[in-house]
C-alpha positions in Angstrom: 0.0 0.0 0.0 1.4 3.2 -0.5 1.2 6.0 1.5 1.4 9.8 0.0 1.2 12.7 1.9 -2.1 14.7 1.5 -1.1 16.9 -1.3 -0.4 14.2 -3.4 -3.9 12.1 -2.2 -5.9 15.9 -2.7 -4.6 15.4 -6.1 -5.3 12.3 -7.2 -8.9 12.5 -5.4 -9.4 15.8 -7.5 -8.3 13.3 -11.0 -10.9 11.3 -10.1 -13.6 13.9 -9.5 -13.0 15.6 -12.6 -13.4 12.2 -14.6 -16.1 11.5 -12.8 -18.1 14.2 -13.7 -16.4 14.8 -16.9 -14.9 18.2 -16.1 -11.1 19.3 -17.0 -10.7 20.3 -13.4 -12.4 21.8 -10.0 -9.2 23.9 -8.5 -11.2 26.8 -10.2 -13.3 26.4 -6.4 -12.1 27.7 -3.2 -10.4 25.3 -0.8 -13.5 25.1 1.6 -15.7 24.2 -1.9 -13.2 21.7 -2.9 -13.3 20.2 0.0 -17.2 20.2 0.3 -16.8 18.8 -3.6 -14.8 16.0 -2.6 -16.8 14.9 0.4 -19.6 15.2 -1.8 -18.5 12.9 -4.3 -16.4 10.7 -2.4 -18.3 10.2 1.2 -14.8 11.3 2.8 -11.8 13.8 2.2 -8.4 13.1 1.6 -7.0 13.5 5.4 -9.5 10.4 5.9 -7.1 8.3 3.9 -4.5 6.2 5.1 -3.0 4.7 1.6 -3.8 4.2 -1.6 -4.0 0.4 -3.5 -2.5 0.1 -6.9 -3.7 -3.0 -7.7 -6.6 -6.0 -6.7 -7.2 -9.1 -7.0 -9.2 -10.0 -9.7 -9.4 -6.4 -10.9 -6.0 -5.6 -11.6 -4.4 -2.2 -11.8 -6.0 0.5 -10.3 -6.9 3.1 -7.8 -8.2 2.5 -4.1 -8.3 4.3 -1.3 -8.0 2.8 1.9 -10.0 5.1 5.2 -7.7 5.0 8.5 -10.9 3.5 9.7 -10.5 0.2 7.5 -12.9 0.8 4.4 -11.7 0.8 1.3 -13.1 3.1 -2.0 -12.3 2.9 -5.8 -11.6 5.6 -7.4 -15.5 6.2 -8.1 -16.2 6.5 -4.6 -17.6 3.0 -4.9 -17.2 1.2 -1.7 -14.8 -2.0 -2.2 -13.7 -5.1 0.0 -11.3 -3.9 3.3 -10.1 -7.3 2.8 -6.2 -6.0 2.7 -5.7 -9.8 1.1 -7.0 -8.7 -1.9 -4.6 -5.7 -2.6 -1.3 -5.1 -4.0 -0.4 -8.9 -5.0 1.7 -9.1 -7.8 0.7 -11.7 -9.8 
């Protein structure tokens, strides 16, 4: 699992949104409405995240964030097994 520091997480979380939605970016927003935009899509912000999966079984290459409080999130915001079993084998 790796573990980036929050810029780096804001950043990726803010790649996601934007393809999400379809939009070239959201920085245009204040911090305090990025932040509420995130949330929104998401269900939790980037200091919520303890480290991001590359890769799952069965899936393969990807993005996943795993919560400090054990869930785990695609990239979508979809929820995902916390099963930490299921992450980061190489095959």
């Amino acid at each position: 699992m790796l573990k980036p520091d929050l810029s780096s997480i804001e950043a990726l979380m803010k790649r996601s949104a934007s393809k999400m939605v379809g939009l070239a970016t959201i920085s245009a927003k204040s911090k305090d409405e990025d932040a509420a935009y995130i949330k929104q899509l998401f269900g939790f912000l980037p200091q919520d995240v303890e480290g991001i999966h590359t890769r799952k079984e069965g899936e393969g290459e990807g993005v996943w964030f795993r919560l400090k409080d054990g869930r785990v999130f695609n990239k979508f915001g979809k929820p995902s097994s916390p099963n930490h079993a299921l992450y980061d084998k190489v095959s």
